[in-house]
C-alpha positions in Angstrom: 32.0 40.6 -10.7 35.3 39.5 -9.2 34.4 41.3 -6.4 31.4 39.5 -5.9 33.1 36.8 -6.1 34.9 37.3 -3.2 32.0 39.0 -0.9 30.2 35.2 -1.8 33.3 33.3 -0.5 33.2 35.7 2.7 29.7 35.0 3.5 29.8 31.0 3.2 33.0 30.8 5.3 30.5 32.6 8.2 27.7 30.5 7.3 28.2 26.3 8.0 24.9 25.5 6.8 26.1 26.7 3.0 27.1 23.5 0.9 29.5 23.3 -1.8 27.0 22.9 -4.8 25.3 25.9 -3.3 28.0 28.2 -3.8 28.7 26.9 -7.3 24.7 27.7 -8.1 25.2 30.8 -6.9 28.5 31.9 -8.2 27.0 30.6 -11.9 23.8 33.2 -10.9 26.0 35.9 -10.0 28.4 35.8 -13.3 25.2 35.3 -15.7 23.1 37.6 -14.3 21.5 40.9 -16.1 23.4 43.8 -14.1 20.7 45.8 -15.4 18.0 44.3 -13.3 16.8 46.6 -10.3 16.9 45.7 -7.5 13.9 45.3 -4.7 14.3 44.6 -1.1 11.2 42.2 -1.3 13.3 39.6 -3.5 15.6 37.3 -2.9 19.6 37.0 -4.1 18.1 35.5 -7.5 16.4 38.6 -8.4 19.1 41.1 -7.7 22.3 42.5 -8.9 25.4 43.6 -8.2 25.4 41.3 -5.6 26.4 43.5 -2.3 27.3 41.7 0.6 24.5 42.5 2.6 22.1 40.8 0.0 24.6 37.9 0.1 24.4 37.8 3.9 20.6 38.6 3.8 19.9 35.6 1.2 21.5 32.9 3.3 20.7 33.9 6.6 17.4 34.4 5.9 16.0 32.9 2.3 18.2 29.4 3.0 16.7 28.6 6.0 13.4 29.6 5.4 13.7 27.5 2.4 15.5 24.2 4.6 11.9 24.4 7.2 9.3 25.2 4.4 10.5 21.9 2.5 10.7 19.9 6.2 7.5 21.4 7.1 8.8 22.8 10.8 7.1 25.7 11.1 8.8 26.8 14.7 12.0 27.3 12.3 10.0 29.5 9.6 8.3 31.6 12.3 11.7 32.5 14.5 12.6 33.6 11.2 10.1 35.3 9.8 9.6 37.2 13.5 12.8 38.4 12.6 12.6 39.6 8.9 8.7 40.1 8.4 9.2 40.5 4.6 10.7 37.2 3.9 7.2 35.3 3.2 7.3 37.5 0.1 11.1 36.8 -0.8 11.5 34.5 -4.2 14.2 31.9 -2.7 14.4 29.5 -5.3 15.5 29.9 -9.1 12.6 29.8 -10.2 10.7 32.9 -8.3 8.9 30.4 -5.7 8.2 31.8 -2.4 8.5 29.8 0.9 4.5 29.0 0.2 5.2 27.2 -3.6 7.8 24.8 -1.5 5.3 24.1 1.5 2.9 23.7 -0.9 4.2 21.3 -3.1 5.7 18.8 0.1 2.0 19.2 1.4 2.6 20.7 4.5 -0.9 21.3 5.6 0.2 22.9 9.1 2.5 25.1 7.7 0.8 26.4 4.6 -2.1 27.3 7.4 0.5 29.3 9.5 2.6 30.8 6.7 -0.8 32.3 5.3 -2.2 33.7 8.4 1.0 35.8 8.1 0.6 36.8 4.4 -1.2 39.6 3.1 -3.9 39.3 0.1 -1.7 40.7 -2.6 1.5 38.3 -1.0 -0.6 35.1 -2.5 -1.1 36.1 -5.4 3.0 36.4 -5.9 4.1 33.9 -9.1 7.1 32.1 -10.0 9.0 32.7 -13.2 6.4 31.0 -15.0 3.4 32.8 -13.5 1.9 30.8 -11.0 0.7 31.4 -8.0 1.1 28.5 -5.2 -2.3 27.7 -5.3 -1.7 26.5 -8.7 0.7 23.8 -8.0 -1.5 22.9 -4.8 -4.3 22.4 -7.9 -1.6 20.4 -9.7 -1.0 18.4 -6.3 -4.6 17.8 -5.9 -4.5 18.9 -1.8 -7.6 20.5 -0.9 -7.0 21.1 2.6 -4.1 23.9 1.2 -6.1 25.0 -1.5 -9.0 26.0 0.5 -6.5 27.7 3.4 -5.4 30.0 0.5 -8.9 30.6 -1.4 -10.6 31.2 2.3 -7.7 34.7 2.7 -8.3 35.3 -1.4 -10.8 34.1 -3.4 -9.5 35.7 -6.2 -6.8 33.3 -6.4 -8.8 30.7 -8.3 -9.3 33.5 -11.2 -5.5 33.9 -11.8 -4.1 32.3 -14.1 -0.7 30.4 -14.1 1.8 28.9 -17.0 -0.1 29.7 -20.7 -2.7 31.3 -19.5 -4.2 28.1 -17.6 -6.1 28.6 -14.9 -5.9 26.4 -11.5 -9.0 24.5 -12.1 -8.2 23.7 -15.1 -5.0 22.3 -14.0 -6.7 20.3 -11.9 -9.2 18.8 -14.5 -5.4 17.7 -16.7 -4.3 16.0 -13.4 -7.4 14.2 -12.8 -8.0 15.2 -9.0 -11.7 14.8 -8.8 -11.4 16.5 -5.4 -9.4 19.5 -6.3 -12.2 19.9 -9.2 -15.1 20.2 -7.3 -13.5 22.3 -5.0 -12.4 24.7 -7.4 -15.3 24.7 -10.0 -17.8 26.3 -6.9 -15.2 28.9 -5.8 -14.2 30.0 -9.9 -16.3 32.2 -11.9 -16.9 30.0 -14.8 -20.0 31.7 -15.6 -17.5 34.6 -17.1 -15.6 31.8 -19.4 -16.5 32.6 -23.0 -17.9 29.0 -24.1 -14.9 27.4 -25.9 -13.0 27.8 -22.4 -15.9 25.8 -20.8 -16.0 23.3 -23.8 -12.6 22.7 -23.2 -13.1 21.8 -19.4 -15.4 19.5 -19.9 -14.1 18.1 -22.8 -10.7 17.5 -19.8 -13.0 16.4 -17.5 -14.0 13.1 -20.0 -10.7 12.5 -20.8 -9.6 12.4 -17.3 -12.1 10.1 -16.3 -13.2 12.9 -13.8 -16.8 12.6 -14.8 -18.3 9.9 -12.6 -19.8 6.9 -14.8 -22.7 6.6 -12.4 -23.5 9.9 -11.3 -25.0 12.3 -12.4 -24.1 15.0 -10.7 -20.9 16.1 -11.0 -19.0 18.8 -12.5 -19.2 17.8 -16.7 -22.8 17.0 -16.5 -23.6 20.6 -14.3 -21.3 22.1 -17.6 -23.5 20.3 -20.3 -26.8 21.6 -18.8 -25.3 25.2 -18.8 -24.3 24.9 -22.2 -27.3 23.1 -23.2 -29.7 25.8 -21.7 -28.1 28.7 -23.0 -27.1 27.5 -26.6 -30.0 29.3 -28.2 -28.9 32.3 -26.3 -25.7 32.8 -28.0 -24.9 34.1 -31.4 -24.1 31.7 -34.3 -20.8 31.9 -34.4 -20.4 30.4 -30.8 -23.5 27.8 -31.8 -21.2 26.5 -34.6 -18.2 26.3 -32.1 -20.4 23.8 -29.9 -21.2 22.1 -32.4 -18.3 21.1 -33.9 -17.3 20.1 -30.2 -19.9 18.2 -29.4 -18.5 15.1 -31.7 -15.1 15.2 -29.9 -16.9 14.9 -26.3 -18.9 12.5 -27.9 -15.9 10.0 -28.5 -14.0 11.5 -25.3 -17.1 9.8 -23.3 -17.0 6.7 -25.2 -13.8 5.6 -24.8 -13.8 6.7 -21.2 -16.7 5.1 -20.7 -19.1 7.8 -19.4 -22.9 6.4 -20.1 -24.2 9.6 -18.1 -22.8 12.3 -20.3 -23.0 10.7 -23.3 -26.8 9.9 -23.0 -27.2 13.4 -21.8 -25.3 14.4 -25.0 -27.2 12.1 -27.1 -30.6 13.5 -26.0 -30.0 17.1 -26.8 -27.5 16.2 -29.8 -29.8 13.0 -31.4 -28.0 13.0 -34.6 -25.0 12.4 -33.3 -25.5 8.6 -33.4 -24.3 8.6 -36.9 -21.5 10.9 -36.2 -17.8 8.5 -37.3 -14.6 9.4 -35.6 -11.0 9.6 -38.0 -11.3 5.7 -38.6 -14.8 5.5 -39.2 -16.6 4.2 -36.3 -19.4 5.3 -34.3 -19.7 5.3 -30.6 -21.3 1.9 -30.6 -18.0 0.5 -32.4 -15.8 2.0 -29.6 -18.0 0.2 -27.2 -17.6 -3.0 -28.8 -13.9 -2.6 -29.2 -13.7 -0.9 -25.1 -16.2 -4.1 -24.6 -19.0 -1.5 -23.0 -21.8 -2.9 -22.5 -23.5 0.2 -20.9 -22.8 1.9 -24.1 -23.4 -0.6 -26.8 -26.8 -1.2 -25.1 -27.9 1.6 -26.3 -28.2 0.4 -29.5 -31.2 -1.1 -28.6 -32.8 1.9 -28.0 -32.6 3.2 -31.5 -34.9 1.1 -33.4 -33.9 0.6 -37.4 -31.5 3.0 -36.9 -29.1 0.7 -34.8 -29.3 -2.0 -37.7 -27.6 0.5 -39.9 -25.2 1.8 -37.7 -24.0 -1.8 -37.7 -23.1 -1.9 -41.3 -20.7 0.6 -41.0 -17.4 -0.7 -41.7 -13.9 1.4 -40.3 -11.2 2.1 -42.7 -9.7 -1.5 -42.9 -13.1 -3.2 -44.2 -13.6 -4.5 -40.3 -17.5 -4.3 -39.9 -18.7 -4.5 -36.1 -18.2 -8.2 -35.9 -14.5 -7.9 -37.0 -14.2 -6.0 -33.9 -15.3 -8.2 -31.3 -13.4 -10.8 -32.2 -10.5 -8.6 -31.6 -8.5 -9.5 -28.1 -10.6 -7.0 -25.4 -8.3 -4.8 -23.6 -7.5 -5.4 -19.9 -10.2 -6.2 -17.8 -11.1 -7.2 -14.2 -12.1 -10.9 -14.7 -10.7 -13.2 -12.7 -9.7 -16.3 -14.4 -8.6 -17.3 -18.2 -11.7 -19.2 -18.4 -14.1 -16.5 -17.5 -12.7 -13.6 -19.3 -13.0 -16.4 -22.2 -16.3 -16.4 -21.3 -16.9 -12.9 -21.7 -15.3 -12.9 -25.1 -17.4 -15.9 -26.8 -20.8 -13.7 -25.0 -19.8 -10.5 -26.4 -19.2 -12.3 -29.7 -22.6 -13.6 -29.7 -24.3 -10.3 -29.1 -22.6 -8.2 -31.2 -23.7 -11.1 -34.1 -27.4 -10.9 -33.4 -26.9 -7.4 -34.7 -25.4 -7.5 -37.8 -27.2 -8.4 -40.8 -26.0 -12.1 -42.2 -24.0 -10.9 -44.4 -21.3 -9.8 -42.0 -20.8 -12.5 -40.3 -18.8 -14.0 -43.2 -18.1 -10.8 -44.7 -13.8 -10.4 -44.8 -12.0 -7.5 -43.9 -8.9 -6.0 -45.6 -6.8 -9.5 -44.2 -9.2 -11.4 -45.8 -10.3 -12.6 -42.6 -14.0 -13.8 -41.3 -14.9 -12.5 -38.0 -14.8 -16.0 -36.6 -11.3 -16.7 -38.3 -10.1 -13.1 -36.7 -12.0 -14.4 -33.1 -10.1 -17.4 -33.5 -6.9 -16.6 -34.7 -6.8 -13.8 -31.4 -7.7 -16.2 -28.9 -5.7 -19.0 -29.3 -3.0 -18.3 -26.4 -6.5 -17.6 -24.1 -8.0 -20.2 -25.0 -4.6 -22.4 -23.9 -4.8 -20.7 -20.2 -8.4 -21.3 -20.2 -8.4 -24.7 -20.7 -5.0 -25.0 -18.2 -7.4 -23.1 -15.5 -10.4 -25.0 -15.7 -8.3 -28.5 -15.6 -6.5 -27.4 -12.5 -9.6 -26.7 -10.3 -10.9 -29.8 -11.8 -7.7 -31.8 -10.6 -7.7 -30.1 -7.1 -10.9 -30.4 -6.8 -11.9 -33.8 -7.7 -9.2 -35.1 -5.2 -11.0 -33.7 -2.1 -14.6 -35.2 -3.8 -13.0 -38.6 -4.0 -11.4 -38.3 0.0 -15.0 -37.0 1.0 -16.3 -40.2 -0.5 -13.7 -42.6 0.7 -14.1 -41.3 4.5 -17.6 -41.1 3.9 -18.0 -45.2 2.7 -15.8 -46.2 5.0 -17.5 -44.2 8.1 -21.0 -45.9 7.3 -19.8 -49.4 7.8 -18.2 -48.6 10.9 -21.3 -47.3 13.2 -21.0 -48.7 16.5 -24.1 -50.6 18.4 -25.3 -50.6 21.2 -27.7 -53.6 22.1 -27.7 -53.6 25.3 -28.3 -50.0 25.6 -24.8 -49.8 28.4 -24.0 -45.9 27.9 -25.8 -43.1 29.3 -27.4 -41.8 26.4 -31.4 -42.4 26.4 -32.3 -44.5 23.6 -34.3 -42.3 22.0 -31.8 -39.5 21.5 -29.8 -42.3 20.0 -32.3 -43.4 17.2 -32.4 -39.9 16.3 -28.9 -38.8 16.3 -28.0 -43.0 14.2 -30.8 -41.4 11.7 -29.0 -37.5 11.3 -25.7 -40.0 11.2 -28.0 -42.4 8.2 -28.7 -39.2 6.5 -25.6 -36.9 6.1 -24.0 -39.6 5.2 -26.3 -40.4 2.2 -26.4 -36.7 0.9 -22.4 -36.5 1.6 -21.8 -39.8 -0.4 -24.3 -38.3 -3.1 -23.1 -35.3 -3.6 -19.3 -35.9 -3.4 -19.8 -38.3 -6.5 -22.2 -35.9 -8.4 -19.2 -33.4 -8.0 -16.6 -36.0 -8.9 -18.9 -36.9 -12.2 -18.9 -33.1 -13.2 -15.3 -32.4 -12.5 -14.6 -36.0 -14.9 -16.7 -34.1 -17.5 -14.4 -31.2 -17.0 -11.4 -33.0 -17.9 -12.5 -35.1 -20.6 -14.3 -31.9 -22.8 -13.1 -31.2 -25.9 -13.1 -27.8 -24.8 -14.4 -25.8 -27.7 -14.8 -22.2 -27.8 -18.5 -22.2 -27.5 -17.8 -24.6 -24.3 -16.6 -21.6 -22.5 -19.7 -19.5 -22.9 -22.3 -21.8 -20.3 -21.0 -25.6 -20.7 -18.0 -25.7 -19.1 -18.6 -22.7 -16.4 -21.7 -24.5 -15.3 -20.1 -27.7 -14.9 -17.7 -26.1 -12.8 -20.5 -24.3 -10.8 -22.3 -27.6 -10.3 -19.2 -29.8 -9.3 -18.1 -27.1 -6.7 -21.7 -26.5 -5.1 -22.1 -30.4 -5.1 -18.7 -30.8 -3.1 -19.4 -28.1 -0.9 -23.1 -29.5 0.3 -21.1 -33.4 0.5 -18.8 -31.6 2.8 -21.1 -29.5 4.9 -22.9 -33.1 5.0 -19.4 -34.7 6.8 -19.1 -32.2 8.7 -22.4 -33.1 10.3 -21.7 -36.7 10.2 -18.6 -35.4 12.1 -20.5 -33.9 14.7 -22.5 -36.9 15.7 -20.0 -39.7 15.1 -18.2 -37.6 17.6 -20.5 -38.2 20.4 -21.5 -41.7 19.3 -18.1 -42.9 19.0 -17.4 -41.2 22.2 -20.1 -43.1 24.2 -18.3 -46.4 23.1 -14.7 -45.1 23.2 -13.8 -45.3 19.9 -10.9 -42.2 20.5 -8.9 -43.1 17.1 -12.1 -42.6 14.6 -12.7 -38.6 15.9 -8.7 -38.7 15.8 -8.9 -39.6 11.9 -12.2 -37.0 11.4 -10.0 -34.1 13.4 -7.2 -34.6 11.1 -9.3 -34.3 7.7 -12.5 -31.8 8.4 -9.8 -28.8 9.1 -8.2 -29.2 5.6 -11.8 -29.8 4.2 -12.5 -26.2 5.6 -10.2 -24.1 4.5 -10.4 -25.8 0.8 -13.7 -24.0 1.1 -13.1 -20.7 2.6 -10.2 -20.5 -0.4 -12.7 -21.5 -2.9 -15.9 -19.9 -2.3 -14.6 -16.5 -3.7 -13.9 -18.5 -7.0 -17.4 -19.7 -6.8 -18.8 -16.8 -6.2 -16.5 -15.1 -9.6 -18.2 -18.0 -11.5 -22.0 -18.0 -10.8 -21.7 -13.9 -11.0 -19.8 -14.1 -14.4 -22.6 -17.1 -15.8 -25.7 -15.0 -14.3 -23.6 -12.1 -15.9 -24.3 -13.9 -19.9 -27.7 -13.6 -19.6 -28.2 -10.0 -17.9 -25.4 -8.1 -19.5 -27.0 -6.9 -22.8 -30.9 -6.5 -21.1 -32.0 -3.0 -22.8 -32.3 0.0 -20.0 -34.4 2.4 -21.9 -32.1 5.4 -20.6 -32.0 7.3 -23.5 -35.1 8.5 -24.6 -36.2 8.6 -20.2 -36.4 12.1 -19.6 -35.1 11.2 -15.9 -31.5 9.7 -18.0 
């Protein structure tokens, strides 16, 4: 071993490119390997012992390089090399068995994978590292199609091979969540020859993942379901049972993921499993109240008597469905304390009309009400809320009450003209003093309607059932109001310019130039806030409308 020893310090004095913690890697490889290992002239310096010095020599002129341009992605400097030494796109050159195609595969080097494979036999991609995967396993794990299909194009075994524990690439792909890499791989596997507990547990990935679209219905996990759904009476009793016992698990995988398709395509051929409780006692239509689902809990509708029951059910700390939406809902993409308040108080509401009277003072295991729990949760929310809807109120009121001021002042300074001394036909100049008469009047209107509704604002008591329609709809009204009074200025604006112009009155369209700008942009900032509030208040009224998916045949 000493020897070797000294045949590695040889060859890294003749090679530059050798660092210092490479020849302590190796020198640690060469004193712990099996000398009883054979050795192959297709492997690299990992794989073989005694180390001569020609495999020293032939590792780092060869292997280290190769290895240097296959994580840089320059081909030019794999190709002079492998013109040189054909046999090196086979060589293992890390420790862990990976050929120069694992590295270029996992830094995604599209152009180079494409290269190195033209040069690479069938059997030369199927090569595995130490733990027995092939590179188009890691490009599964990567999620980069473009390799993957370079690789499956030359083999299309490859997709068939299995890597680490017996996994196989697409199935790698479903546990990493790449959508992409999963339809790609699912039409070029041959599923069809998974025994059904192997497809059960795809899909069963797929839900988890989130790979199954929530609005389509033709993807991967549904195309699984109708397989297994059309050729369950096929199969013997023993795999019936095994399906069976699944089912419940993809049942709760799709609720808490939110997958409406599969779960209504579940539903339809698995009815019963409405009544099916997962380990703390709740149905599918509790996990939607507690994911706040509405797409899910809808369903409920659909169910008749049956979804009265269901609501009774109470989990393993006495909470019955009520208990649960008055829980804090998990993160959501509401804009504003005051809406997702909103959202809260509505999904309160609906989930009440559904439980028998009883439960809505019924007390958990606290000894807590639902509307005790709802309040004690939403106290801090309720604080932001009430912040939020003060601060647009205070911003907002302040440009009403300028809008007004300019406004009042503006109509008492309208210049005559008796003796008729500018340019401007008389006529045109009735018409344009009556536009001028009338923007005026709706601006003055409209800014004080707004500044009313944005007073109510800040003097509500600003109770929780406020938030549900009260409070947003004040805020809808006083920011439409003070949009229309400034749309109104702006066309007072426009013909006090040319009025004021025709008498010379310079320093009034000064004053107008200075304000209308500001005015503007306060309402290109805001209208996306309006827009957030009249969706979320139209939103109260639509969100728990029935569908009738389930028992559609077209679901």
């Amino acid at each position: 071993m000493a020897d070797g020893r000294a045949e590695i310090a040889l060859t890294i004095e003749s090679n530059p490119t050798v660092t210092e913690n490479e020849r302590a890697e190796i020198e640690q490889t060469v004193e712990e390997t099996d000398p009883t290992v054979t050795e192959d002239a297709s492997l690299s310096l990992y794989l073989r012992c005694p180390y001569t010095k020609e495999a020293i020599n032939e590792y780092y002129m060869q292997c280290v390089p190769l290895y240097n341009a296959a994580m840089e992605g320059v081909w030019e400097a794999a190709n002079s090399i492998i013109k040189k030494h054909p046999t090196v796109v086979r060589a293992r050159i890390t420790e862990g068995w990976e050929t120069a195609l694992h590295i270029a595969t996992t830094r995604k080097h599209i152009h180079f994978v494409k290269e190195l494979v033209a040069k690479m036999t069938q059997s030369e991609l199927e090569m595995t590292n130490k733990k027995g995967c092939t590179a188009l396993c890691f490009a599964a794990l990567d999620g980069t199609v473009a390799i993957a299909k370079v690789m499956v194009d030359k083999n299309d075994k490859l997709p068939d091979i299995c890597g680490n524990n017996g996994v196989n690439p697409l199935y790698m792909a479903a546990l990493s969540g790449k959508r992409d890499m999963v339809q790609f791989l699912y039409e070029r596997t041959k599923v069809r020859d998974w025994n059904w507990c192997e497809k059960v547990k795809l899909l069963n990935t797929c839900i988890s993942t989130c790979l199954l679209g929530k609005n389509s219905t033709q993807t991967l996990a549904l195309k699984l379901t109708d397989c297994l759904i059309k050729n369950i009476f096929h199969l013997d009793n023993l795999d019936i049972t095994n399906i069976i016992e699944e089912a419940p698990k993809l049942l709760f995988a799709a609720a808490y993921s939110g997958n409406t398709e599969f779960l209504i395509r579940l539903l339809q051929s698995f009815p019963d499993l409405i009544w099916t409780s997962d380990q703390e006692n709740q149905t599918i239509f509790h996990v939607a109240v507690r994911k706040r689902d509405e797409k899910i809990f809808k369903l409920l509708h659909e169910i008749g008597s049956a979804g009265k029951v269901i609501a009774t059910k109470r989990d393993m700390d006495d909470n019955n469905m009520l208990h649960l939406a008055a829980n804090f809902a998990p993160p959501c993409n509401i804009s504003g304390a005051a809406l997702q308040m909103q959202n809260e108080i509505l999904w309160f509401k609906e989930v009440e009309k559904n439980v028998q009277p009883l439960y809505i003072e019924m007390k958990n295991s606290d000894g807590k009400t639902p509307q005790d729990l709802f309040t004690e949760n939403h106290k801090e929310l309720i604080k932001e809320a009430k912040q939020w809807m003060k601060d647009i109120a205070n911003s907002s009121i302040i440009f009403a009450t300028l809008i007004a001021t300019v406004i009042f002042t503006a109509a008492f300074t309208v210049p005559s003209d008796t003796n008729n001394k500018s340019d401007v036909p008389i006529s045109l100049k009735k018409r344009l003093f009556g536009v001028l008469s009338i923007s005026e009047g709706v601006a003055l209107s409209f800014s004080t309607i707004s500044i009313l509704m944005f007073l109510s604002i800040l003097s509500s008591r600003y109770a929780e059932s406020d938030f549900l329609r009260s409070l947003p709809l004040k805020l809808v009204l006083g920011m439409m109001t003070l949009f229309i009074s400034m749309a109104a200025m702006m066309v007072a604006f426009c013909t006090t310019f040319f009025l004021y112009y025709q008498h010379g009155l310079i320093w009034i369209n000064v004053v107008f130039t200075l304000i209308v700008p500001v005015l503007v942009m306060y309402v290109l900032l805001k209208c996306p806030l309006l827009l957030d509030i009249i969706r979320s208040t139209h939103r109260t009224r639509t969100l728990f409308r029935p569908c009738k998916r389930l028992f559609d045949s077209h679901a």
